[in-house]
C-alpha positions as CSV (number, residue, x, y, z in Angstrom):
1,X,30.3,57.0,73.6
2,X,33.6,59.0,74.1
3,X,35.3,60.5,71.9
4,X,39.5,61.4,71.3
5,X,41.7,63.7,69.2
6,X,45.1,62.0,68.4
7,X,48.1,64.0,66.7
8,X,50.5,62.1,64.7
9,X,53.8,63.1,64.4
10,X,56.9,62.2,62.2
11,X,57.1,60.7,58.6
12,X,53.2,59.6,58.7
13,X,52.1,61.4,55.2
14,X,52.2,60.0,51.5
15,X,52.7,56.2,53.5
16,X,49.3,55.1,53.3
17,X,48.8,56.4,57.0
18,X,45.2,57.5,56.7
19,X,44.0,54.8,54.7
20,X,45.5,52.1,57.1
21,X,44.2,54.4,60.6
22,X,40.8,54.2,58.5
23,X,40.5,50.5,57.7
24,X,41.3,49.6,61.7
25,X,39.1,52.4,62.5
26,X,36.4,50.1,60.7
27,X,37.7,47.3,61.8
28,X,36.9,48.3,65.7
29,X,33.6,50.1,65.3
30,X,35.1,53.7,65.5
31,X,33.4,56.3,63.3
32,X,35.1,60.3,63.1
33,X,37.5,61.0,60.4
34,X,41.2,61.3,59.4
35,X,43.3,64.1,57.4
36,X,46.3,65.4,57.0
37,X,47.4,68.7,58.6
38,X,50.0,71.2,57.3
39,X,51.9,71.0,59.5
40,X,52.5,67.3,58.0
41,X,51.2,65.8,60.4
42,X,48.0,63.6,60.6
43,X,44.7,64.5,63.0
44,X,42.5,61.9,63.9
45,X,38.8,62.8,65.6
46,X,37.3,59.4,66.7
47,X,34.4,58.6,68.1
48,X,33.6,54.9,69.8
49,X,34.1,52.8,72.9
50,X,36.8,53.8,75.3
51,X,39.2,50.5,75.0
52,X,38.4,50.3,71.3
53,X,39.8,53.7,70.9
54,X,42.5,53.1,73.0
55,X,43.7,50.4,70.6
56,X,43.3,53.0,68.1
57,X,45.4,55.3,69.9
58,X,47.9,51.9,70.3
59,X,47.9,51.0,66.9
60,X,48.8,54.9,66.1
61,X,52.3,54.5,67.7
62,X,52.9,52.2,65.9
63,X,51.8,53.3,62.3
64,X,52.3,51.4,58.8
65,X,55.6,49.8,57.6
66,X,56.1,52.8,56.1
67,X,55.7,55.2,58.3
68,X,57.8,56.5,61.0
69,X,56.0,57.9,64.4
70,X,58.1,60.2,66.2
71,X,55.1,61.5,68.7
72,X,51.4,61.0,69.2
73,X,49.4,63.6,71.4
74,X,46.2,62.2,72.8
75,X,43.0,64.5,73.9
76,X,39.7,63.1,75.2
77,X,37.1,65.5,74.8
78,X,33.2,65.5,75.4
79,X,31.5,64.1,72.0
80,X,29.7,67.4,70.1
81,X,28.4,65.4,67.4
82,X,27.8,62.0,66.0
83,X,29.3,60.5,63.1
84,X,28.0,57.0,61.4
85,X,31.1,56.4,59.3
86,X,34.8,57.2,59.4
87,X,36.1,59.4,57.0
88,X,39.5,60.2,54.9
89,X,39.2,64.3,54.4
């Protein structure tokens, strides 16, 4: 199990951007969660398989229709706990 921090950058709030990252996050297996940050960005904690997370971290860059992703920061860090689902905070 690894587990991966991923900032989101750019136009990715109030575009369905967590609820998308959620339903592929389901989609591959990945359980952690998803919020918004003030900074208006979006903060994802994930927890899974390390090339299911990397198409996470893929799909991230890409985003919804509606979003626009200027930058994505990636930080793979030991797992501290252990999450069952994935979560919208």
């Amino acid at each position: 199990m690894e587990y991966v921090e991923i900032i989101i950058y750019g136009n990715v709030q109030g575009v369905l951007f967590r609820h998308t990252a959620k339903q592929m996050a389901d989609q591959l297996g990945i359980t952690g969660r998803v919020q918004n940050e003030p900074d208006g960005s979006v903060k994802i904690a994930a927890y899974g398989q390390k090339d299911t997370l990397q198409k996470l971290i893929d799909w991230c860059r890409k985003g919804t229709e509606w979003s626009r992703v200027n930058d994505v920061k990636v930080e793979w860090k030991d797992a501290t706990e252990k999450l069952t689902t994935f979560e919208i905070l």
